[in-house]
N, C-alpha and C positions, 0 to 999 in steps of 0.2 A: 227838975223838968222846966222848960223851956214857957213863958206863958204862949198860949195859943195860938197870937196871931204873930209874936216873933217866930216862934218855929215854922209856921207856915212860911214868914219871909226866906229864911235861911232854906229853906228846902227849894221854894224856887229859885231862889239865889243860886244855887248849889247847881241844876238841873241848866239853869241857864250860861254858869262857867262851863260846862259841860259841852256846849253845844258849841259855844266860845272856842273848845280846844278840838274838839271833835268834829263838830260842821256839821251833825246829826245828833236824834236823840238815842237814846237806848230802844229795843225792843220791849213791849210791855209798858212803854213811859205814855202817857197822853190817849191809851186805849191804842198804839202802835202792838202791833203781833207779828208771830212769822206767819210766813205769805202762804205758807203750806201746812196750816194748821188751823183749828177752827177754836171758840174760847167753849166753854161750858155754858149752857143757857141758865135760866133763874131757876128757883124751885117748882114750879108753878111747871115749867115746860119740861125739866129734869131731866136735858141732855149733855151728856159727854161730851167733855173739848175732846179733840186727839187729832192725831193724823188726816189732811185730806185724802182722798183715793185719787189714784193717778188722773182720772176722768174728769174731776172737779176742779173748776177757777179758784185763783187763788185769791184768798181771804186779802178783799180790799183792804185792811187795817193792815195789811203787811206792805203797803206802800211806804214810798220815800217819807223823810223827814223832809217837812218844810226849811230853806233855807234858813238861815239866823236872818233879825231884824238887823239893819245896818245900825251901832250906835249912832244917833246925833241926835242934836238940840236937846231941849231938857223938857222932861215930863209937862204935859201940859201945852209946850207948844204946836204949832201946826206945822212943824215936819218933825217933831218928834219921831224917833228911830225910821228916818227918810220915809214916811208915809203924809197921806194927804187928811190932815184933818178937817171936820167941817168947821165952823163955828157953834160956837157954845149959844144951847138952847132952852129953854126953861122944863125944867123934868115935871111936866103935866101930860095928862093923857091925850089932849087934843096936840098937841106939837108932836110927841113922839110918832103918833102917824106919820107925820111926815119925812119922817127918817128912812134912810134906805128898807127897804124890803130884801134885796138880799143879803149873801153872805158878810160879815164885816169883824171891825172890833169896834168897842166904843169906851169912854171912861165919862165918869161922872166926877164934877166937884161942888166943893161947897162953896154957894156963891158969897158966904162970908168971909171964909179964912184962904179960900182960894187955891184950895188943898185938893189935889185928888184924893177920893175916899174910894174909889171904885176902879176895877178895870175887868171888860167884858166879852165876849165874843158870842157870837149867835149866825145861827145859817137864816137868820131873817133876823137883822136888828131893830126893824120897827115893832115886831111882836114884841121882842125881849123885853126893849125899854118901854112897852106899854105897861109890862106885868111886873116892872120894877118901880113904874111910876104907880102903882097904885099902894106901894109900901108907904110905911111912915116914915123910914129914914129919920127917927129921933126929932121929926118935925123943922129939919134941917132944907134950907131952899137951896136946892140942885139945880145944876145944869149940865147940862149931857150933849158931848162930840161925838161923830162917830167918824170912823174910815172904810168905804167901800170897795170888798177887794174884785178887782177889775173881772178876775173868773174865778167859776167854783174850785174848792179847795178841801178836801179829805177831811173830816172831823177830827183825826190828830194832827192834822196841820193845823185846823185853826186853833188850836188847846197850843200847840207849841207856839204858835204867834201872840199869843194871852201869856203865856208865860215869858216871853221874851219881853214882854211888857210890865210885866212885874217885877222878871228881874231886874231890868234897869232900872226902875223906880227904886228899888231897893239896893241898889248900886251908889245910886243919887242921896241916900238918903237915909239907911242902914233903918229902914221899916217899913212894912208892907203899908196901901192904904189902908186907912182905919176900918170900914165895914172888908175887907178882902174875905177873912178867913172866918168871921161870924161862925156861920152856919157850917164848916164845909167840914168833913173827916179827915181833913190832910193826911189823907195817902197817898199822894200825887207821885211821891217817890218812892220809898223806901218799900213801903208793904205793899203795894200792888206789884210791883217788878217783880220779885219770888214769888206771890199770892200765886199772880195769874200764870203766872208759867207752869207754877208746877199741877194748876187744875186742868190745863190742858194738856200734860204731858209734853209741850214744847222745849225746846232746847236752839237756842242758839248755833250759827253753822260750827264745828269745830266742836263743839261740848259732848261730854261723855256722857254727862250723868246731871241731875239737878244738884247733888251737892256742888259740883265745879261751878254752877251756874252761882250757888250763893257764893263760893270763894272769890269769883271773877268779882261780885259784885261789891263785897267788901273791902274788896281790895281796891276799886277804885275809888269808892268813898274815903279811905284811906289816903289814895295820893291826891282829892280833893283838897281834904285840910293841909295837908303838907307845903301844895302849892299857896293856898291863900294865908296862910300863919308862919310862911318862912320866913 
């Protein structure tokens, strides 16, 4: 087994070739769904994903994938993957006010080794980086960019824009930043895509059954490695 935060890399690594070859994410990737189906709610509210009724709007998470990030410049810099970054700011709770309020991404480095260790996305980035400046961060002195996206943007677009961001760091670099993957369950790919499908009874257009949904799905992980290890 993989240690923690390389597989996490390889997974968005993986997610972001994807998107690379495809120009879209999967359904089920980044909290994306089909449009005509609704997810299962928590225990607590203990209802059933399934089918919408003909009468009912379609499930906003079954919107477009956000574009791919254009590559260019190299991590860190200010048009990194053609986006506008601000200048790098000191990760304190009084500055981070200052940061967009809206939707964005942002990454954080360490102002010693000059490394990204972070990369983030929030539909208000001045909260985010408030509540990340009041971590310890191993007593490491940060500083934090952010990019503000011109309009609002669908929560799986900005998760696939975070990730287009990681992949290429990890394109750059063959490892994710150091704090990325800490905390997180890395199921970004593999176990939510059949998880959440089959709790809603969803299927993909074309699909017979859930089992075809896991064969389609293995099978493209399959022609993943293929292409990048030939």
């Amino acid at each position: 087994m993989l240690p923690k935060a390389e597989d996490g890399g390889w997974r968005v690594f993986l997610l972001y070739r994807y998107r690379q070859e495809r120009g879209a994410s999967r359904l089920c990737n980044f909290g994306r769904f089909h449009p005509r189906y609704r997810k299962s709610t928590n225990r607590k509210e203990n209802k059933r994903g399934g089918k919408l009724e003909t009468d009912q709007k379609n499930n906003p998470s079954g919107g477009p994938s956000h574009p791919l990030l254009r590559a260019a410049g190299k991590p860190g810099e200010p048009d990194w993957m053609g986006l506008s970054w601000s200048g790098f700011d000191m990760m304190v709770p009084e500055k981070t006010l200052t940061a967009p309020q809206g939707p964005g991404l942002f990454v954080l480095i360490d102002a010693g080794s000059q490394e990204i260790c972070y990369i983030g996305q929030s539909g208000n980035c001045a909260k985010r980086l408030l509540d990340h400046a009041k971590k310890s961060w191993d007593e490491k002195d940060l500083r934090f960019s952010c990019h503000l996206l011109e309009r609002p943007v669908l929560p799986h677009q900005l998760k696939e824009m975070e990730n287009d961001l990681i992949g290429n760091y990890f394109e750059h670099y063959r490892k994710a930043p150091e704090y990325q993957f800490r905390n997180s369950r890395l199921c970004i790919l593999f176990d939510l895509t059949i998880g959440e499908a089959h709790a809603a009874g969803a299927q993909p257009p074309g699909a017979s059954d859930p089992p075809t949904l896991q064969q389609e799905l293995v099978s493209q992980i399959k022609n993943f490695f293929r292409g990048i290890f030939r």
